[in-house]
C-alpha positions in Angstrom: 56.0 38.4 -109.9 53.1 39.1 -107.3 51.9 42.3 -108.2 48.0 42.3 -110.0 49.2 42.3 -113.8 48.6 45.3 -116.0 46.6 45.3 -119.3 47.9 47.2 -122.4 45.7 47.6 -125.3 48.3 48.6 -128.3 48.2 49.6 -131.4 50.0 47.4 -133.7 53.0 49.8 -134.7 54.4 49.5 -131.1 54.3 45.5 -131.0 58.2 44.9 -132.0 59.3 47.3 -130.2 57.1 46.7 -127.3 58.1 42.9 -127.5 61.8 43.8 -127.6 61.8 45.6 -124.4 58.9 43.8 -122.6 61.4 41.4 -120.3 63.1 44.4 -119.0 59.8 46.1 -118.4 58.4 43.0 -116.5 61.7 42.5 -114.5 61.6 46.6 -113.6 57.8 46.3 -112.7 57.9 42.7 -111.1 54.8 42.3 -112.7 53.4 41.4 -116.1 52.0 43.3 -119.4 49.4 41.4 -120.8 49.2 43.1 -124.2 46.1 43.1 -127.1 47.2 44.7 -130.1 44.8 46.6 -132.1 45.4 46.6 -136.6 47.8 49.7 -137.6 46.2 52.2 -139.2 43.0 52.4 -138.0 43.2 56.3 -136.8 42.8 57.2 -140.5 38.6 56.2 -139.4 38.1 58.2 -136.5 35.1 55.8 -135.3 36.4 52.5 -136.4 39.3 53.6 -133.9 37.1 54.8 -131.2 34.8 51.7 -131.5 38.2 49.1 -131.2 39.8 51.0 -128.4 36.2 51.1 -126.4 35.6 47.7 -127.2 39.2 46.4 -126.5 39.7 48.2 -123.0 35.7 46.4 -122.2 37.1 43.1 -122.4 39.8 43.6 -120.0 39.3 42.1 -116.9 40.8 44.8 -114.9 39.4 48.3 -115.2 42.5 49.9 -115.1 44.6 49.4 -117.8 47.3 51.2 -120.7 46.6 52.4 -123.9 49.4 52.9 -125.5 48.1 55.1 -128.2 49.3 59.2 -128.8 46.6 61.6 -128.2 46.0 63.3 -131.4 45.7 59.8 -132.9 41.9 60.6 -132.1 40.5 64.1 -131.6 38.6 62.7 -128.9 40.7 60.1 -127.0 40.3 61.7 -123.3 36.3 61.3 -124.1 37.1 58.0 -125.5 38.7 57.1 -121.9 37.1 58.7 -119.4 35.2 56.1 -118.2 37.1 53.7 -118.6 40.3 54.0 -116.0 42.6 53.7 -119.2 46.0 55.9 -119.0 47.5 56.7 -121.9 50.7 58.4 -123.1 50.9 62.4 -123.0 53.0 62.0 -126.5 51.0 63.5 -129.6 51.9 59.9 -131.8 53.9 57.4 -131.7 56.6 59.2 -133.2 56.8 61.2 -130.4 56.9 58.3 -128.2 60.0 57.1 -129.2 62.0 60.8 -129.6 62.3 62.8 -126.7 61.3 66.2 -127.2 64.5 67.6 -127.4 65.6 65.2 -130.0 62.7 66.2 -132.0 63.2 69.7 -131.8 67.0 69.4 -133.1 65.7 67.4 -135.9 62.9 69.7 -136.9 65.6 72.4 -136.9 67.0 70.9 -140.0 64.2 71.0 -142.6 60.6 70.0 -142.6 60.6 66.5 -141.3 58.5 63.7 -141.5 59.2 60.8 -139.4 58.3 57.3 -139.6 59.0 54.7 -137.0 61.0 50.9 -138.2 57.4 49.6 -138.2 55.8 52.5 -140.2 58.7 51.4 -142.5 57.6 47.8 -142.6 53.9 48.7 -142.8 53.7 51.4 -145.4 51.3 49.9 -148.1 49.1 48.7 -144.8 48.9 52.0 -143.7 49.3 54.4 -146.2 48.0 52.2 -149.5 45.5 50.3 -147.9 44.5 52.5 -144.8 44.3 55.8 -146.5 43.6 54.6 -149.5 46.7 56.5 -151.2 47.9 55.7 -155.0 51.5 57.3 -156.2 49.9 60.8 -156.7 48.0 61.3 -153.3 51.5 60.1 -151.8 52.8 62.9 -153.4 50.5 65.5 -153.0 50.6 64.6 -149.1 54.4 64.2 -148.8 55.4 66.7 -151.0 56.1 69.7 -148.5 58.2 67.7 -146.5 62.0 68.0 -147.2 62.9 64.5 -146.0 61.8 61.6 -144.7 63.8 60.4 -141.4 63.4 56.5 -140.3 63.6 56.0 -136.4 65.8 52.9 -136.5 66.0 51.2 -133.2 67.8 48.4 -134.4 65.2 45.1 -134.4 65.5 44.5 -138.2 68.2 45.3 -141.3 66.3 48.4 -143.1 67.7 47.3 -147.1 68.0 49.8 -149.6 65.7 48.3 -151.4 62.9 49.2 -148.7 64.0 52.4 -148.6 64.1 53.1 -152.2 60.2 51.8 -152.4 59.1 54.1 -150.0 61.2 56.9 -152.0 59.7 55.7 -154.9 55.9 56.0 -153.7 56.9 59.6 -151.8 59.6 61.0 -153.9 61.0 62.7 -150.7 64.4 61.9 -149.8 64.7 58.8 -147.0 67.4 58.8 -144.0 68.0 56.5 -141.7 68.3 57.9 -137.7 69.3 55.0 -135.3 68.0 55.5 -131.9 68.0 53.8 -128.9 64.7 52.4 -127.1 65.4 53.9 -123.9 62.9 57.2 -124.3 60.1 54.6 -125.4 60.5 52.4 -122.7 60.4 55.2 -120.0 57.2 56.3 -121.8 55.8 53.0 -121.0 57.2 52.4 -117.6 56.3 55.8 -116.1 52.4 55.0 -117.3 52.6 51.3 -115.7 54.2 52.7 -112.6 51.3 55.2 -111.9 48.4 52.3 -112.3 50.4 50.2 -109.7 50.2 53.2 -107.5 46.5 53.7 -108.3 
């Protein structure tokens, strides 16, 4: 791999399924991802997440570099990177980073959905106990005009019943299971790393 190395600054939801796909981006790329991951759940402070995302893509060596965050995860992430040479995806979340719009828009057609990724899954108290702060009865108040909940399984763990059931149990909105493939999510990433090698 000869080509100058490109820095990703992550937040943590993406790191299985950025790891999982990572030798095939390398080997596309012929370069390497040197990846910082940033704590889930820090969007629900707007400027604890602007701080770590300024301060993360500062200690880069290279200017340019990829944050793989969604826009709306800060009202004001193009201020956030304007100076700084960062690309980031044009997904709103990372939801939308790893179900094509299409995909979504079939899915949305079937109820009010709200969709969690296999690491939202894994992380819930982090992010929704601990991050927001959320007891039983905020969880329900805040889930409770949703028809279903729909887990984006990709495959890199077992999802057990019994996870599913806790998350039921804290929401009380239905769960499914929707396995998908990480080929959307990996072009995401690979069209963003292909324009700062063309920079």
């Amino acid at each position: 791999m000869n080509k100058q190395p490109i820095s990703v600054l992550s937040c943590g939801i993406y790191r299985l399924e950025l790891e999982k796909i990572l030798p095939e981006i390398q080997a596309e790329l012929g370069t390497d991802l040197h990846i910082n991951y940033l704590p889930p759940a820090l969007d629900v402070n707007e400027n604890r997440l602007a701080t770590a995302i300024t301060e993360g893509l500062q200690a880069f060596e290279h200017k340019q570099s990829l944050l793989l965050y969604g826009r709306m995860c800060h009202t004001d992430m193009a201020g956030i990177t304007k100076d700084t040479g960062a690309l980031y995806p044009r997904t709103a979340n990372c939801v939308e980073a790893f179900l094509s719009p299409e995909k979504k828009k079939e899915m949305d057609a079937t109820g009010n959905v709200y969709y969690l990724t296999m690491s939202g899954l894994k992380l819930w108290r982090e992010i929704y106990q601990q991050g927001h702060g959320w007891d039983a009865v905020d969880a329900r108040i805040n889930f409770g005009s949703f028809d279903k909940i729909v887990v984006l399984d990709c495959g890199l763990f077992e999802i057990t019943d019994e996870e599913l059931f806790d998350f039921f149990e804290f929401t009380q909105v239905p769960v499914e299971v929707m396995p998908i493939s990480l080929d959307y999510f990996k072009g995401v990433v690979l069209d963003i790393c292909r324009k700062l090698l063309a920079s």
